[in-house]
Each structure stands twice: as structure tokens, then as C-alpha cells.
C-alpha positions in Angstrom: 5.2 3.6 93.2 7.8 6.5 92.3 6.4 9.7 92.4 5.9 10.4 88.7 3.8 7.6 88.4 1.8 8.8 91.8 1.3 12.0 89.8 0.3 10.4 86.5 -1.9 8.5 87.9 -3.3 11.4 89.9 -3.5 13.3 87.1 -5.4 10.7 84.9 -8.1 10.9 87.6 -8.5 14.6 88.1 -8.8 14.8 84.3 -11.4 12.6 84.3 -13.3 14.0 86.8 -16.2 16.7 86.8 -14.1 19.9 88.2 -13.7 22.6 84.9 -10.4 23.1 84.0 -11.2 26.3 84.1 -11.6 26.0 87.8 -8.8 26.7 90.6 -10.0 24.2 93.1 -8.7 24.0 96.5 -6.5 21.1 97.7 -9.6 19.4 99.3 -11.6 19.5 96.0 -8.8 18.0 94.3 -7.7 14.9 96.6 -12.3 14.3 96.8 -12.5 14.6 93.2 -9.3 12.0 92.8 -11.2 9.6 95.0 -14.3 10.1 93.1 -12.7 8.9 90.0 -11.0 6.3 91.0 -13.6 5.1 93.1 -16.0 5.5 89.9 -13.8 3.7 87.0 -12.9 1.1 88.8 -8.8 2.1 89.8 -6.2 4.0 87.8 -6.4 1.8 84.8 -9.9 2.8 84.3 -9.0 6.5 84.4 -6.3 5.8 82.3 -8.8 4.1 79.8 -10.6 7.1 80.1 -7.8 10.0 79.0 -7.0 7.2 76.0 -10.2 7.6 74.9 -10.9 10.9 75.5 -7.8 11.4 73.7 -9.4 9.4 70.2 -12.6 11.1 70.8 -11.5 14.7 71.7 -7.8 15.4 71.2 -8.2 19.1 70.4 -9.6 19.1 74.2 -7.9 16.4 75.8 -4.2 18.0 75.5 -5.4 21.0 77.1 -7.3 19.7 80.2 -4.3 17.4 80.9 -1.9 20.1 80.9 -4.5 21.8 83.5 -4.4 18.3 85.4 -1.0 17.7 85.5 -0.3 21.5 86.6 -3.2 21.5 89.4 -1.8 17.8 90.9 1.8 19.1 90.9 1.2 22.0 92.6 -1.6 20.4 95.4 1.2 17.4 95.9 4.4 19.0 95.6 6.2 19.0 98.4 8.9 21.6 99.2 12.5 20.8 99.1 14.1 20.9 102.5 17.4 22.8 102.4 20.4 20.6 103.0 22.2 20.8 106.5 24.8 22.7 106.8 27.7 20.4 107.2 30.7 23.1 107.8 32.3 22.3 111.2 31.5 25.8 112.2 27.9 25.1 111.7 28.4 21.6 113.1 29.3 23.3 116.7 27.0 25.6 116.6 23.9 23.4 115.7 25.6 21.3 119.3 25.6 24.2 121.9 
């Protein structure tokens, strides 16, 4: 699964789960909550199923708490980009001795 899907799918569950998107929660509430919802509609299609229709039903509320669920996944998940090594032959010999 490519990472945009991971945090789709991610996404899809922590907007359909019981934390207020007016909430910050902590990384721990966020991966428990996930679980929760996955655990409770049956996998990521059922969460997915879920936004849909809370997206027919609500979608003057739906935009905004995905935003909110999208922004809270990215930053729990993202992972910080490692600096590429230096490959100048002066760093090269100094990275050996």
C-alpha cells in the first residue's frame, strides 16, 4: 500500500471515530482511536462507507472534519526527511577517518 493510500485510509477512520475535531489528541489517541474504527466497521472499506455517507447526510460537516483528519494523520505519521549524504570526495574522506 503507497503511503497516500496508508493515510487515506487512516484518515477515513480517524474521521469516523469519536475524538472532536476540535480536539488535539496525542499520537497514542490517534493510532487507539484508528484501531477502534477499523476494528468497529469491519476494515477500511467500512470507514470509507462511513465518510460517503456522512458526506450525503452532512456535507456542510463532513468537509471540515476531514480536513481535521487528514491534517491530524499527516502530522502523527509523517516522517521526517533524512538529509541526503554528502557525496563530495571531501566529505567522502572525512566521513572514512
Amino acid at each position: 500500500m503507497t503511503t497516500e493510500l496508508l493515510t487515506a485510509a487512516r484518515a477515513e477512520a480517524l474521521f469516523t471515530s469519536d475524538i472532536s475535531a476540535g480536539s488535539q489528541p496525542t499520537p497514542v489517541d490517534v493510532a487507539a482511536a484508528i484501531r477502534q474504527a477499523v476494528r468497529r466497521y469491519g476494515g477500511t472499506r467500512g470507514c470509507a462507507a462511513e465518510v460517503a455517507a456522512a458526506y450525503g447526510d452532512r456535507p456542510e460537516t463532513a468537509a471540515p472534519r476531514m480536513r481535521w483528519a487528514r491534517g491530524v494523520v499527516e502530522s502523527v505519521y509523517s516522517r521526517p526527511a533524512r538529509p541526503a549524504p554528502d557525496w563530495r570526495p571531501s566529505a567522502l574522506l572525512l566521513q572514512a577517518a
